[in-house]
SEMIVEX-214972 format. One record per residue (C-alpha): residue number from 1; x, y, z. Coordinates in steps of 0.02 Angstrom, whole numbers, always signed. Layout:
<NUM; <X; Y; Z>>
...
END
This chain:
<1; <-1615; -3921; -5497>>
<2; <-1723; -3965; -5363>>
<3; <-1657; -4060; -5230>>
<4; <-1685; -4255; -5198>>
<5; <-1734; -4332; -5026>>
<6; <-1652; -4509; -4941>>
<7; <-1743; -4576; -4790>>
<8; <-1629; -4678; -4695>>
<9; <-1680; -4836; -4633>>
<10; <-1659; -4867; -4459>>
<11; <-1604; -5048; -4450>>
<12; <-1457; -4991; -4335>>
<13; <-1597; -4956; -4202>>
<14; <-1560; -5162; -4105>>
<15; <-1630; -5085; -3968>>
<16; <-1802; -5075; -4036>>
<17; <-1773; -5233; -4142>>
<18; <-1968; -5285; -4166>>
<19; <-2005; -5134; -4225>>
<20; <-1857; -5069; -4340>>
<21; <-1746; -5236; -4376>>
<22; <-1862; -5341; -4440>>
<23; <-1931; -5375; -4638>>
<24; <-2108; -5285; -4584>>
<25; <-2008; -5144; -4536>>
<26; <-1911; -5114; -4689>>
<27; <-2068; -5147; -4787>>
<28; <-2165; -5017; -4715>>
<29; <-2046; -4883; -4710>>
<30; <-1966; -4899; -4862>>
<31; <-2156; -4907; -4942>>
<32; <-2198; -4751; -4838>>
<33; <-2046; -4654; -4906>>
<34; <-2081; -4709; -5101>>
<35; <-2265; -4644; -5087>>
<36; <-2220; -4484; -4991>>
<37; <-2099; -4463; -5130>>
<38; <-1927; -4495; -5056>>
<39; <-1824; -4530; -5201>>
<40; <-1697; -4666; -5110>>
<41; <-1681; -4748; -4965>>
<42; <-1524; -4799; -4895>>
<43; <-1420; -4906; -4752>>
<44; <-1240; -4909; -4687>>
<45; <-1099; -5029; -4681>>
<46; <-1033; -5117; -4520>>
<47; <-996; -5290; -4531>>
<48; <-879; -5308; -4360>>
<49; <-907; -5119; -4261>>
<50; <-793; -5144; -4077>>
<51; <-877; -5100; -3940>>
<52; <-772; -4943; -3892>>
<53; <-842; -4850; -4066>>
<54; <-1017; -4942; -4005>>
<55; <-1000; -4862; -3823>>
<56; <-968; -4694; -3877>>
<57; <-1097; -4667; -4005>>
<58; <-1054; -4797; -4151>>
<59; <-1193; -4903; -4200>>
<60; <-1248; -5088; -4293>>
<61; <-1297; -5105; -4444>>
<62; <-1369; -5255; -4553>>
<63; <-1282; -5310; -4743>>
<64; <-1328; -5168; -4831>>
<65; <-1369; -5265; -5003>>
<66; <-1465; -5386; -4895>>
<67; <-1560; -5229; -4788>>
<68; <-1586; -5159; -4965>>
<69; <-1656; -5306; -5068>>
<70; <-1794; -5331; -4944>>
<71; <-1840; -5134; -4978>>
<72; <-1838; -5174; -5142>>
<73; <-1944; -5334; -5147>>
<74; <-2059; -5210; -5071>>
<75; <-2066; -5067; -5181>>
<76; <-2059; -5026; -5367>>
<77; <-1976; -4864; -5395>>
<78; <-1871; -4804; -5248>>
<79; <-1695; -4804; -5275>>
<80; <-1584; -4896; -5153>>
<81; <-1409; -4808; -5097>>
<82; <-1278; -4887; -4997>>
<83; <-1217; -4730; -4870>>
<84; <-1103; -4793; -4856>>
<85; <-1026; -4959; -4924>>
<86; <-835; -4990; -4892>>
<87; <-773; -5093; -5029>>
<88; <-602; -5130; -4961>>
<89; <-681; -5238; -4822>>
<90; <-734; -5368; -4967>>
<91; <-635; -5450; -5110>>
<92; <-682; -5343; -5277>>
<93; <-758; -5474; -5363>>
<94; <-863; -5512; -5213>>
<95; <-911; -5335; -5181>>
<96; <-958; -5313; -5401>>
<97; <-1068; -5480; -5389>>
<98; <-1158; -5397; -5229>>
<99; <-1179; -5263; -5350>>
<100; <-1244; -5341; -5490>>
<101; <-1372; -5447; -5390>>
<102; <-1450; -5315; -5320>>
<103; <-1470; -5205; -5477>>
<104; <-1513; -5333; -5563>>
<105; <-1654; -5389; -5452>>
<106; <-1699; -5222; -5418>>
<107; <-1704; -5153; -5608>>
<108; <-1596; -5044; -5594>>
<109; <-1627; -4944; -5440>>
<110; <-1459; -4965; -5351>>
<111; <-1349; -4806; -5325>>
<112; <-1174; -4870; -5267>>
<113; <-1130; -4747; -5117>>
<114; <-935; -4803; -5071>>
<115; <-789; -4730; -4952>>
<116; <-631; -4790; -4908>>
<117; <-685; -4807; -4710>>
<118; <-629; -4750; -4555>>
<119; <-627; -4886; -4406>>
<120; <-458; -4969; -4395>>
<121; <-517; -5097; -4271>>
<122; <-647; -5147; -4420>>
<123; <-523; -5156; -4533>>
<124; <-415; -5258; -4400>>
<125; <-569; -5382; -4361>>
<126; <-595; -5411; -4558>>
<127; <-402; -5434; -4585>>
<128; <-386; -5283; -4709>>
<129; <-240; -5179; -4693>>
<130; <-326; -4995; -4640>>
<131; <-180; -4910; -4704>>
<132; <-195; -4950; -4870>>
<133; <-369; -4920; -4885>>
<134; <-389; -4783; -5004>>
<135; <-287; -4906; -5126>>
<136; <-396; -5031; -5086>>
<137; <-542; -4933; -5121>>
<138; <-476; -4885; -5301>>
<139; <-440; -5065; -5341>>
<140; <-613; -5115; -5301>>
<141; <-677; -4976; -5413>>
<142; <-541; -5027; -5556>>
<143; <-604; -5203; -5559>>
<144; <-797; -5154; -5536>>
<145; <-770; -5046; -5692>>
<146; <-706; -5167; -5801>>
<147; <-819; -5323; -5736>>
<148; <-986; -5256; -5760>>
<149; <-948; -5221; -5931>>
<150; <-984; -5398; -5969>>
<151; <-796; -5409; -6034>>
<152; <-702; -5551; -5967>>
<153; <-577; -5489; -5853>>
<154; <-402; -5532; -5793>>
<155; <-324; -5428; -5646>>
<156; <-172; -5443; -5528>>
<157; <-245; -5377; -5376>>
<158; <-159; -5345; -5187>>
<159; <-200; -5481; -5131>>
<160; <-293; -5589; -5297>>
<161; <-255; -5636; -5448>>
<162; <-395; -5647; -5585>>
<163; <-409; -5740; -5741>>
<164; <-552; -5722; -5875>>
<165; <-693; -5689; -5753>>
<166; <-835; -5661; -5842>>
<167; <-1018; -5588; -5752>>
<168; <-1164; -5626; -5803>>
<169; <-1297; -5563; -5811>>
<170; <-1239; -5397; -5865>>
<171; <-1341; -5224; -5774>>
<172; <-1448; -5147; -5920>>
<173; <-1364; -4988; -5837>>
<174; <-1225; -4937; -5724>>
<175; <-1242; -4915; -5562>>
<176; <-1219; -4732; -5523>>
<177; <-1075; -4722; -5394>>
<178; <-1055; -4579; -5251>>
<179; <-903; -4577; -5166>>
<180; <-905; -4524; -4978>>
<181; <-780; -4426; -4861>>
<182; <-735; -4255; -4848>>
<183; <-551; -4251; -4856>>
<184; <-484; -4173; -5023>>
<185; <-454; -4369; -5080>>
<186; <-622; -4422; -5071>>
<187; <-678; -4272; -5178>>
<188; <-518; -4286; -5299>>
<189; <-613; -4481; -5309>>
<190; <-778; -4439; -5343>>
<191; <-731; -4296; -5454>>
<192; <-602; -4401; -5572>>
<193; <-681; -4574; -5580>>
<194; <-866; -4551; -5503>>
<195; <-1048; -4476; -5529>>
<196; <-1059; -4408; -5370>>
<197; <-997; -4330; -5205>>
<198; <-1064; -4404; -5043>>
<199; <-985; -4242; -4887>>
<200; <-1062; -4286; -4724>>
<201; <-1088; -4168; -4567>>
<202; <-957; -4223; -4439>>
<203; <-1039; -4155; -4302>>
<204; <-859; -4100; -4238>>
<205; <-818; -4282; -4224>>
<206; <-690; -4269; -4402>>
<207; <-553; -4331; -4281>>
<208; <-637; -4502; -4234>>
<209; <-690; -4521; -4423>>
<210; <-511; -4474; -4497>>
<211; <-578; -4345; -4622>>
<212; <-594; -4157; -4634>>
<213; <-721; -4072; -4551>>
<214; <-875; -4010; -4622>>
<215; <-1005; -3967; -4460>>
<216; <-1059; -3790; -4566>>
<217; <-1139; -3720; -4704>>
<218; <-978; -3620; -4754>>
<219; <-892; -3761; -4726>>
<220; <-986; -3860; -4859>>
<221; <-998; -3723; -4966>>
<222; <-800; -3714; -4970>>
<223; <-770; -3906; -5004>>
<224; <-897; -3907; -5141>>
<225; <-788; -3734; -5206>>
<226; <-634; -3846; -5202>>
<227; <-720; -3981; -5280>>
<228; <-776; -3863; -5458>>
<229; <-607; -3797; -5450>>
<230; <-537; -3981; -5473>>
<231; <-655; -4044; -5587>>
<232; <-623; -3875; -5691>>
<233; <-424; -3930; -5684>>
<234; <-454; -4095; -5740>>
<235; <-579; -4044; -5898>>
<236; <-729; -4139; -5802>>
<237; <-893; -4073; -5871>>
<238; <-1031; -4196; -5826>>
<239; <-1135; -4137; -5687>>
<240; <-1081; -4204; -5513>>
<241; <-1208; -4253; -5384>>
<242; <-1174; -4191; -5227>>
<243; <-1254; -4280; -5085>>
<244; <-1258; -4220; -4898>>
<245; <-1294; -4308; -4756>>
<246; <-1359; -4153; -4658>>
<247; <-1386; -4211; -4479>>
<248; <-1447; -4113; -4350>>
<249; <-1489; -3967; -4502>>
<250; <-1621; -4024; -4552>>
<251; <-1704; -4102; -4382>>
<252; <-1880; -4078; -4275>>
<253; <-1774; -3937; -4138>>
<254; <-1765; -3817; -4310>>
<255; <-1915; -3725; -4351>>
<256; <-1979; -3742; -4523>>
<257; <-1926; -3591; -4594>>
<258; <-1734; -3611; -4533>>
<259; <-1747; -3798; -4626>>
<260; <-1839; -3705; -4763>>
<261; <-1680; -3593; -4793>>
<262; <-1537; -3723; -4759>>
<263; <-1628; -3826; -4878>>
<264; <-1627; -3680; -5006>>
<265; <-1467; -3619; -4968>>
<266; <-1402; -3784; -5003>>
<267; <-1480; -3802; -5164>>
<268; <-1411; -3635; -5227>>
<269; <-1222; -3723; -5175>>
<270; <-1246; -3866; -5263>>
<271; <-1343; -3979; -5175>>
<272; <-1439; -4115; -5266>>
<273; <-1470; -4257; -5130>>
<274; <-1494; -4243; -4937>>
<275; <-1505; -4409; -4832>>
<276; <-1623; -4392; -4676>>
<277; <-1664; -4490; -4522>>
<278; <-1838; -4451; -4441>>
<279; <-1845; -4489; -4268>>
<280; <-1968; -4573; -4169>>
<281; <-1981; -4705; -4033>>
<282; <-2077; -4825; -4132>>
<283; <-2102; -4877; -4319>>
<284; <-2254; -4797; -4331>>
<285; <-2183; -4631; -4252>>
<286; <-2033; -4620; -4381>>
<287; <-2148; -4662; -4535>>
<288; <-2267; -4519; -4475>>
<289; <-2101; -4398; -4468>>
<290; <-2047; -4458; -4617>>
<291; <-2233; -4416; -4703>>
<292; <-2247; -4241; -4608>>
<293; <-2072; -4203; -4678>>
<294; <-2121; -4247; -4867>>
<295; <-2272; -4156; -4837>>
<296; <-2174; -4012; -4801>>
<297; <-2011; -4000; -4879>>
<298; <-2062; -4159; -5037>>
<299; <-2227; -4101; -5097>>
END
């Protein structure tokens, strides 16, 4: 299976805010990427980042469904992937209606990438109890599940109590949801209850991000091992999407023969989606990286 492309989109870049924070901006790149023949595009989640994780290399980041709907209103075919949205930071029924609107709007183009999240002073600033995250996370997916069915549904949540909610109107089709992280968890997650697998490249940063690290090939390689193993155990036997956020992999310093051969070597593991972020200085610069790229490595 031949592997699909994501081009980020750089609305985290506030210190160029003209020329990637802006509506013009997310038009034009995230028209460049659908006619170069990206298959996604996709933005992160930070609603309240603390400025020790911004002064060491964290970074901003608009609403994602908000960043997203403008790059659809601008396209026709592109998907749109949250990489990642943390659904414990909003009520479930909050986070499903942000959901449906946008798939809805979009017809049908959302992919629902999701974690459990990593920065406690987030967490703190949002009032959500970072310890019981991962809970969090499965109620959110619990009560998605049964919402956007159309059904009416009651629930008894941590911290809500739902009688005979009923949404409407109802997605033609369901979302397809990733969920991210690399500890065992995440994949035991995605694997059980999910379409898809969303391992990211720590960089050697897994201790500031809480979650095993995965800065290798061989790493990768023996996570997405693991994660067959499980799925075998469990009787799973829909495909799984696996999508990697390479990094520094796949960047300009590599010649294009080493990203030729990472890309193929990650195909042959299991690969179906990589995520990249073309650099550049200005918004023409990135879309022109993000065009030589396809050219090279699309088709």
């Amino acid at each position: 299976m031949t592997i699909s492309y994501s081009l980020e989109l750089p609305t985290h870049r506030v210190e160029a805010e003209e020329e990637f924070v802006s509506a013009p901006a997310i038009w034009e790149i995230a028209r460049a990427a659908e006619a170069s023949g990206f298959a996604a595009v996709h933005v992160t989640d930070h609603p309240a980042p603390d400025t020790r994780w911004l002064d060491h290399g964290g970074h901003h980041a608009l609403d994602p469904f908000v960043a997203l709907s403008f790059a659809a209103a601008a396209t026709t075919d592109v998907k749109l992937l949250t990489n990642v949205y943390i659904a414990a930071y909003r009520n479930p029924f909050l986070g499903a209606k942000l959901v449906q609107s946008l798939d809805v709007l979009s017809g049908g183009r959302l992919i629902l990438g999701t974690a459990a999240g990593y920065l406690k002073p987030e967490f703190r600033a949002l009032g959500v109890d970072f310890d019981n995250r991962s809970a969090l996370l499965d109620e959110a997916l619990d009560v998605m599940d049964r919402v956007l069915t159309g059904d009416d549904v009651s629930y008894e949540g941590t911290s809500f109590s739902a009688r005979g909610v009923r949404l409407r109107p109802v997605p033609k089709s369901r979302p397809p949801i990733w969920v991210g992280g690399n500890s065992k968890r995440a994949v035991r997650r995605a694997v059980s209850r999910a379409q898809g697998w969303a391992p990211f490249n720590t960089f050697g940063y897994a201790a500031a991000s809480r979650t095993a690290e995965i800065s290798t090939l061989e790493q990768l390689e023996s996570a997405i091992a693991w994660a067959r193993t499980y799925a075998a155990e469990i009787g799973r036997t829909d495909p799984l999407d696996i999508c990697f956020s390479a990094g520094n992999l796949l960047d300009d310093s590599r010649s294009t023969d080493e990203r030729h051969a990472t890309i193929a070597r990650l195909e042959a593991m299991g690969v179906t989606w990589l995520t990249v972020s073309p650099s550049g200085a200005t918004r023409a610069e990135v879309v022109d990286h993000a065009k030589a790229f396809a050219g090279e490595f699309i088709g």
